[in-house]
Short mmCIF file of the C-alpha atoms (twelve columns), coordinates in Angstrom:
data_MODEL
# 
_entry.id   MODEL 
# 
loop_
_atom_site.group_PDB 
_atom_site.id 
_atom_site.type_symbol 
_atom_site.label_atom_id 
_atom_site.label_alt_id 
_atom_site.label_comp_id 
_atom_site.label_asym_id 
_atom_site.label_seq_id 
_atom_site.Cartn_x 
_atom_site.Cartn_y 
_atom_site.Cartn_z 
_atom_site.pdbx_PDB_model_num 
ATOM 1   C CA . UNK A 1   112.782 102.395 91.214  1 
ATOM 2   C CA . UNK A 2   109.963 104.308 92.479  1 
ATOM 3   C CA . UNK A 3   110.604 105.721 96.251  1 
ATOM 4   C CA . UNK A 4   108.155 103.518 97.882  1 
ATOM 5   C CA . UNK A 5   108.347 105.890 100.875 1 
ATOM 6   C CA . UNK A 6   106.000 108.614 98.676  1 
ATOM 7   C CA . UNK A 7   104.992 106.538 96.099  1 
ATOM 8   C CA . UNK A 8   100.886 106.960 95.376  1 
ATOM 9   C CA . UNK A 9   98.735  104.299 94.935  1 
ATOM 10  C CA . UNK A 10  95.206  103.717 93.515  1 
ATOM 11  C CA . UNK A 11  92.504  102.699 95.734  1 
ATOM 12  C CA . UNK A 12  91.497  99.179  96.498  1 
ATOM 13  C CA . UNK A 13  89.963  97.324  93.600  1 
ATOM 14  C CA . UNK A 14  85.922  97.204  93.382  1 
ATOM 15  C CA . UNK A 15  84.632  94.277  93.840  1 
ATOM 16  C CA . UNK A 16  87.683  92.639  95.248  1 
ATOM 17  C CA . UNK A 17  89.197  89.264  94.343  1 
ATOM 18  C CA . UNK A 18  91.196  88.516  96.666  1 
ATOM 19  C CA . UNK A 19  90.614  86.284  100.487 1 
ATOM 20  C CA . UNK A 20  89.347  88.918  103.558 1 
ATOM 21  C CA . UNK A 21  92.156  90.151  105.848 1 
ATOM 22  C CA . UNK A 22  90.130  90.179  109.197 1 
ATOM 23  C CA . UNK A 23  89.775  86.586  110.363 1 
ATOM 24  C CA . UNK A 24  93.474  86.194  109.877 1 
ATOM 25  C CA . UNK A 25  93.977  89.257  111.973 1 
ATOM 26  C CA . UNK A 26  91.451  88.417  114.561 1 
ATOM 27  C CA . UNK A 27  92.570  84.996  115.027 1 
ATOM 28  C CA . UNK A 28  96.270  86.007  115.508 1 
ATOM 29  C CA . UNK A 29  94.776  88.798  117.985 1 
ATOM 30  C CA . UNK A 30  92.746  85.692  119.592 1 
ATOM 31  C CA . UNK A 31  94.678  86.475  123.026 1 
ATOM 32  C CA . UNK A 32  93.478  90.343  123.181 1 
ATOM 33  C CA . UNK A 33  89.780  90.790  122.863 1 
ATOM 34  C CA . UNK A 34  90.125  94.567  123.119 1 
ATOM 35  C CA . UNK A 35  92.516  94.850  120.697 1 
ATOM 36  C CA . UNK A 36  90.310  92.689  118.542 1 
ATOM 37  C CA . UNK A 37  87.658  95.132  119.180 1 
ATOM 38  C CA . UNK A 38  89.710  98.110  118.262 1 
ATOM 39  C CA . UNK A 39  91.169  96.287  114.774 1 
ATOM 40  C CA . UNK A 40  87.160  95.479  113.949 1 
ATOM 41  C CA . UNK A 41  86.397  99.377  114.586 1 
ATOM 42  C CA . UNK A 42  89.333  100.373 111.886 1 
ATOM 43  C CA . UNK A 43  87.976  97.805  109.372 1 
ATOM 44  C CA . UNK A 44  84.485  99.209  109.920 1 
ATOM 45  C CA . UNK A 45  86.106  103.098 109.053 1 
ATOM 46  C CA . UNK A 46  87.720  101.326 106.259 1 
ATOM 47  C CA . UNK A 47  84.678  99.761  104.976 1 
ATOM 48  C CA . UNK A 48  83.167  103.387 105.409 1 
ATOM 49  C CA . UNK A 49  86.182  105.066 103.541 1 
ATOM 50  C CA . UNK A 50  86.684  102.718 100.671 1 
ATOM 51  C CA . UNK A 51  83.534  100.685 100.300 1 
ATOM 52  C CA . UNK A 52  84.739  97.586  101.385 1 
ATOM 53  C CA . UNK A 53  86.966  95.284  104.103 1 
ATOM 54  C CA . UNK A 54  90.578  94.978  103.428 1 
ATOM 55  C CA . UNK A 55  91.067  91.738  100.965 1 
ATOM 56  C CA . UNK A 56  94.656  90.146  99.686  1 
ATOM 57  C CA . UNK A 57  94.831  90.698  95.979  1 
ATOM 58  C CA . UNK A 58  93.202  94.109  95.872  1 
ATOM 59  C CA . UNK A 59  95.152  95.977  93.675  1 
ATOM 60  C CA . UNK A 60  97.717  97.982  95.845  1 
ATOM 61  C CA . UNK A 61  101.205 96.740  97.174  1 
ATOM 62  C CA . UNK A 62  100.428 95.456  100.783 1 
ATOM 63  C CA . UNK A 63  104.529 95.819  100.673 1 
ATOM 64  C CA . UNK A 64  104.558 99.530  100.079 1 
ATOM 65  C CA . UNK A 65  101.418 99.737  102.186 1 
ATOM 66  C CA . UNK A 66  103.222 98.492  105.181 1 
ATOM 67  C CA . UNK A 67  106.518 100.293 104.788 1 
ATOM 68  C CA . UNK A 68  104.686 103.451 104.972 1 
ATOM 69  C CA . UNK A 69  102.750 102.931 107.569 1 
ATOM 70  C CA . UNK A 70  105.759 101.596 109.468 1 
ATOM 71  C CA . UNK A 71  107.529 105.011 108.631 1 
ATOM 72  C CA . UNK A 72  104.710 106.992 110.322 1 
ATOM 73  C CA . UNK A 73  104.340 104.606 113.508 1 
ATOM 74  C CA . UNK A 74  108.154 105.149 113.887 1 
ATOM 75  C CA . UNK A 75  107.478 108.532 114.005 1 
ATOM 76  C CA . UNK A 76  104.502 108.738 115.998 1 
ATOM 77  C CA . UNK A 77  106.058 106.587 118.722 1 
ATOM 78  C CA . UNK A 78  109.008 108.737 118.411 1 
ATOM 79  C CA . UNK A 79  106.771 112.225 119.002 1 
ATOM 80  C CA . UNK A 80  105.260 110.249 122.027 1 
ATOM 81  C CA . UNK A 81  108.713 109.769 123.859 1 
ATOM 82  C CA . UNK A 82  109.445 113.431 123.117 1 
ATOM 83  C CA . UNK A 83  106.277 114.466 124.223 1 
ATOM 84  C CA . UNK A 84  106.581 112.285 127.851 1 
ATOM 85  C CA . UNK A 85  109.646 112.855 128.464 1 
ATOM 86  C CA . UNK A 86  109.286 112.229 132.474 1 
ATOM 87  C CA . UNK A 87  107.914 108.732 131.496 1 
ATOM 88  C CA . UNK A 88  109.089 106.067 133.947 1 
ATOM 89  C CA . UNK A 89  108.291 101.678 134.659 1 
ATOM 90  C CA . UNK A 90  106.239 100.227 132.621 1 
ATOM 91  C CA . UNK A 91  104.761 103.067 130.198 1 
ATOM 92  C CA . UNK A 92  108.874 104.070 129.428 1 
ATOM 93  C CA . UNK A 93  109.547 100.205 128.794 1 
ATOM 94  C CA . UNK A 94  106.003 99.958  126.525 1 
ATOM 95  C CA . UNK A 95  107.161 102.812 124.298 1 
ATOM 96  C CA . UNK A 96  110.838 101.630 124.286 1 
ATOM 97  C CA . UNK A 97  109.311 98.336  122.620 1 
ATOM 98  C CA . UNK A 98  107.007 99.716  120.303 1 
ATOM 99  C CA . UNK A 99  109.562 101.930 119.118 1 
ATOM 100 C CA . UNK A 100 112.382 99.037  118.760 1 
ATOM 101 C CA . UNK A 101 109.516 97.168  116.832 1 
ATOM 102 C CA . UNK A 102 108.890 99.894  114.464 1 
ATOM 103 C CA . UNK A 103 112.520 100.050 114.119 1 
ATOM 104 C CA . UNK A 104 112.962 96.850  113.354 1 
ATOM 105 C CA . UNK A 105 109.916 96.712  111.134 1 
ATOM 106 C CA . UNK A 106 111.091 99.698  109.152 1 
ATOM 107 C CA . UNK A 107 114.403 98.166  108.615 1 
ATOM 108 C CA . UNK A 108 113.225 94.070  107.488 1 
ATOM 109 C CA . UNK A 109 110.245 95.852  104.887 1 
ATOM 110 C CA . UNK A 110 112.871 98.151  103.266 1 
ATOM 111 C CA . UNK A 111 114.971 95.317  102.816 1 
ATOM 112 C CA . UNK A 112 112.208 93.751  101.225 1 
ATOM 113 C CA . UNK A 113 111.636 96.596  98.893  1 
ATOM 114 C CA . UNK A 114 115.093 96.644  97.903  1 
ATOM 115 C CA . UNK A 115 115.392 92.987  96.992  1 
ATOM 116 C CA . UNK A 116 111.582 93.383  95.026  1 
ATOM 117 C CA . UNK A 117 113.466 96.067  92.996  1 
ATOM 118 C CA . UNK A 118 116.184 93.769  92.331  1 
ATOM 119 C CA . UNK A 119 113.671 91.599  90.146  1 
# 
């Protein structure tokens, strides 16, 4: 089995076939209007980058997607804690959650990978 922690893929596939991403992702942001802002300002550099919105069947492995970006947030968040170490309240519990999420992320999408191989 490939590593899917460095595998490569190929760019999205032009035109895509596959159902848009972003009104699924804005409706489950539906609570956080700036956050829904933000997501709409990465699908916009996306658009930019690739040449069109994320889509489901586009060619890559949303799988192996996720379980890489996973690996970097885990280590972003844990750079962040390094880098505040005086953090206290509610900005020490924040990062202490994000980073238990991308933990626990990390963990269920490589388990994921593992039983995909197993096919």
């Amino acid at each position: 089995m490939t590593d899917p922690a460095t595998v490569c893929q190929d760019g999205p596939q032009s035109p895509p076939r596959g159902l848009p991403v972003l009104p699924e992702v804005l409706r489950l942001l539906g609570d956080y209007p700036t956050i829904q802002s933000d997501y709409r300002a990465r699908v916009e550099l996306g658009a930019e980058i690739y040449g069109q919105e994320l889509t489901s069947h586009n060619g890559r492995c949303f799988l192996t997607d996720a379980y890489q970006e996973a690996l970097d947030l885990l280590g972003y968040l844990v750079g962040l804690s390094l880098e505040r170490p005086d953090v206290r309240g509610v900005e020490l519990h924040a990062i202490a959650m994000a980073t238990a999420h991308a933990l626990s992320a990390v963990t269920a999408l490589r388990t994921l990978l593992d039983l995909e191989g197993q096919r």
